[in-house]
C-alpha positions in Angstrom: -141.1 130.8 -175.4 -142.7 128.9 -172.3 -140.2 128.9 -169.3 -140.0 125.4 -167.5 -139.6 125.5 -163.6 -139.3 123.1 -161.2 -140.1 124.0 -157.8 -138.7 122.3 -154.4 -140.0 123.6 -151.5 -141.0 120.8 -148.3 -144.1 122.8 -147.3 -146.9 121.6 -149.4 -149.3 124.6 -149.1 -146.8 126.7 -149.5 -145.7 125.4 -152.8 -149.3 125.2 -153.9 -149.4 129.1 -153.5 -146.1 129.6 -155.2 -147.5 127.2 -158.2 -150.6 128.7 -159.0 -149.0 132.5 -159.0 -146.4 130.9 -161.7 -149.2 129.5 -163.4 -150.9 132.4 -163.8 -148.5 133.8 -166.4 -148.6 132.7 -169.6 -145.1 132.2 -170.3 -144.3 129.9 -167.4 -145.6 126.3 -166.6 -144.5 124.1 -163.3 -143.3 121.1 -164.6 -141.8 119.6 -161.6 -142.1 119.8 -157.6 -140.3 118.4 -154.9 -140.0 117.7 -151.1 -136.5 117.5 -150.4 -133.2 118.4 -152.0 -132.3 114.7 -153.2 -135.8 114.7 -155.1 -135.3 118.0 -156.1 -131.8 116.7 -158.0 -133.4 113.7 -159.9 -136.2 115.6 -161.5 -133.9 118.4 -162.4 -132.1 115.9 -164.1 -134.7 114.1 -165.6 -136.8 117.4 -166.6 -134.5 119.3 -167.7 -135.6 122.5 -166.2 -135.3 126.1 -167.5 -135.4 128.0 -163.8 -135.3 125.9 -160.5 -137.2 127.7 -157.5 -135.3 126.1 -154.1 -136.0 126.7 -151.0 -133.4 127.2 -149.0 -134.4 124.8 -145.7 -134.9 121.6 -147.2 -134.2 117.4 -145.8 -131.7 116.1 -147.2 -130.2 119.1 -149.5 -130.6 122.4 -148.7 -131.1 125.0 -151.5 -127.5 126.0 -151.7 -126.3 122.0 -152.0 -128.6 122.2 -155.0 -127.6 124.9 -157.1 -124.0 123.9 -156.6 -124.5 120.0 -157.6 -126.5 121.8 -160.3 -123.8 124.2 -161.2 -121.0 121.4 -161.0 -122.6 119.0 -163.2 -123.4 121.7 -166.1 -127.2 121.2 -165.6 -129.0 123.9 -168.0 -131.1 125.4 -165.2 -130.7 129.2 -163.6 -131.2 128.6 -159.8 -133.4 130.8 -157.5 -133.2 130.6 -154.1 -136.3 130.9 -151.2 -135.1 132.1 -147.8 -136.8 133.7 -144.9 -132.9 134.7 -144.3 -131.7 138.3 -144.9 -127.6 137.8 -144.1 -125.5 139.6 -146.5 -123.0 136.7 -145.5 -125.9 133.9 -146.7 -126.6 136.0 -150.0 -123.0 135.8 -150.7 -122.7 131.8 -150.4 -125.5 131.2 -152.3 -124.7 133.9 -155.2 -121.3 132.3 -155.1 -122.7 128.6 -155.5 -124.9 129.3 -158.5 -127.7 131.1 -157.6 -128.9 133.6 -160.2 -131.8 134.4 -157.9 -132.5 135.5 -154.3 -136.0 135.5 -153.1 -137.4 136.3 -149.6 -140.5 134.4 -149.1 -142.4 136.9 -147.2 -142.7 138.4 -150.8 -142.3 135.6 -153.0 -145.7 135.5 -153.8 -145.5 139.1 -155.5 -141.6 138.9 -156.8 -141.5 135.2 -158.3 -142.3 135.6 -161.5 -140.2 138.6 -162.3 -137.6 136.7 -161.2 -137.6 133.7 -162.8 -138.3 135.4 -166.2 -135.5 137.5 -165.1 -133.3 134.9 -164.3 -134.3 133.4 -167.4 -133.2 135.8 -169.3 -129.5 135.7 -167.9 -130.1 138.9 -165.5 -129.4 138.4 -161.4 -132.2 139.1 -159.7 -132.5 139.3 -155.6 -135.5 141.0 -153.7 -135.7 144.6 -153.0 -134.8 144.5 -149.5 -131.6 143.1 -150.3 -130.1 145.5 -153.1 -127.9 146.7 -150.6 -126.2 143.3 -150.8 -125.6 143.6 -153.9 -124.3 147.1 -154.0 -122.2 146.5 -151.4 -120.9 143.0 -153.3 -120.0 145.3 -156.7 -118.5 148.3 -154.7 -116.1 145.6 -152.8 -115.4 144.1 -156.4 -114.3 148.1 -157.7 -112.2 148.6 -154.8 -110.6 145.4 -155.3 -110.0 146.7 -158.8 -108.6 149.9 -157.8 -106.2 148.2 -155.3 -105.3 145.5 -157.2 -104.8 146.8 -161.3 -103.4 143.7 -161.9 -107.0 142.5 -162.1 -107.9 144.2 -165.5 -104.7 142.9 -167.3 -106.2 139.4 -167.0 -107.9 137.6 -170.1 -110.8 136.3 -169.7 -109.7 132.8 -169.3 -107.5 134.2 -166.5 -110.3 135.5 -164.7 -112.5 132.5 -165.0 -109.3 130.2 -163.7 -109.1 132.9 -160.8 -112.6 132.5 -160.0 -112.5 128.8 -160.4 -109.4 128.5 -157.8 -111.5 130.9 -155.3 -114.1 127.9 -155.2 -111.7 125.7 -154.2 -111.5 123.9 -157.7 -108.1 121.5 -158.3 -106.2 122.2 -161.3 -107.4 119.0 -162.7 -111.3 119.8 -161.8 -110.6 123.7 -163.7 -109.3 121.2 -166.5 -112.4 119.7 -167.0 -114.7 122.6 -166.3 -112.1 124.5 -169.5 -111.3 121.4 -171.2 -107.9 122.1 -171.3 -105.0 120.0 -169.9 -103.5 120.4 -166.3 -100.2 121.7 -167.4 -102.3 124.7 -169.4 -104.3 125.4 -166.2 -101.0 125.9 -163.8 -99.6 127.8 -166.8 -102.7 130.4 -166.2 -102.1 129.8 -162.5 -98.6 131.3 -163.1 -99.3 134.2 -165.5 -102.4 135.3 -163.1 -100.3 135.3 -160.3 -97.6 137.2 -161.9 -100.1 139.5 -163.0 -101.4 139.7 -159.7 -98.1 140.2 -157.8 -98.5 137.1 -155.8 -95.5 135.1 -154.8 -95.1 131.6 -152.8 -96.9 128.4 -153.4 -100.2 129.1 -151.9 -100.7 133.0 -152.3 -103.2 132.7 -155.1 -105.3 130.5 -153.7 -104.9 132.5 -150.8 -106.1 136.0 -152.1 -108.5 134.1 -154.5 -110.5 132.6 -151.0 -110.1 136.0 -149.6 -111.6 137.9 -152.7 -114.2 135.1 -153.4 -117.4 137.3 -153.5 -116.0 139.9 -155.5 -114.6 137.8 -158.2 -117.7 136.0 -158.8 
């Protein structure tokens, strides 16, 4: 199977590099590239893209504005993100947006293609300098579990309403992400905050925000 990227990246030469590296594997081909982030969106649309390569600093969209228009619009793409940024804070909002991917570009040229055929494949993939992140991301998720047990009673519907409500999703928009009605959403509202121990109006979406990078 031949893996279809798109790659949106506004320095030219650099995009050129990233492109013939791709190109170099057989199972991958370029079939798109882009300047800016509002490009970047109509040819992911139009394409049809397997794996979109974004950089993070781009006019118009950034890479993160991307993968989450991408995301919310059920676009079939995995999302890698390009970043000269190493923030365990910035990994977290773009891992929460969508991203499957995390590449730093002073060592894209050598880690790109595993991770786009890693990504590809369904598997998160973030450079090597920046496993830490992700260790400390799943250790803060099992401590959550241990303090919370609450967590593991929930179905799996529960946990993706949970996670839904931690982006800041409506019960209407969880609706149409579930396709199920409002008054079914609010009825997994109430059953996960039961669950959960929460009580007043706002407590799950407040522990929700709080716990948004371990729930994800």
């Amino acid at each position: 199977m031949i893996i279809r990227v798109l790659l949106a990246d506004d320095h030219p030469v650099f995009r050129k590099g990233l492109r013939g590296v791709l190109e170099e594997a057989s199972d991958i081909t370029v079939v798109a590239e882009a300047g800016n982030g509002d490009e970047a969106l109509v040819l992911i649309r139009e394409q049809r893209p397997d794996v979109i390569v974004l950089d993070l600093d781009m006019p118009d969209k950034d890479g993160i504005e991307v993968a989450r228009a991408v995301r919310d619009e059920k676009l079939p793409a995995q999302a890698v993100l390009l970043t000269a940024h190493r923030s365990e804070a910035l990994v977290n909002r773009a891992l929460d947006s969508g991203v499957s991917g995390y590449v730093l570009k002073d060592g894209a040229l050598t880690e790109i293609v595993d991770c786009v055929r890693a990504v590809h494949g369904g598997r998160p993939w973030v450079s090597a300098q920046l496993a830490t992140v992700l260790l400390t991301r799943r250790d803060r998720a099992e401590k959550l579990a241990d303090e919370n047990s609450g967590l593991g009673s929930l179905t799996a519907t529960e946990r993706r309403v949970l996670t839904l409500v931690a982006r800041g999703n409506t019960s209407r928009e969880i609706g149409e992400e579930l396709f199920i009605s409002v008054r079914t959403v609010e009825h997994h509202r109430a059953n996960i905050a039961l669950k959960l121990g929460l009580k007043g109006s706002n407590a799950l979406v407040k522990f929700a925000v709080a716990h948004r990078s371990e729930l994800s």
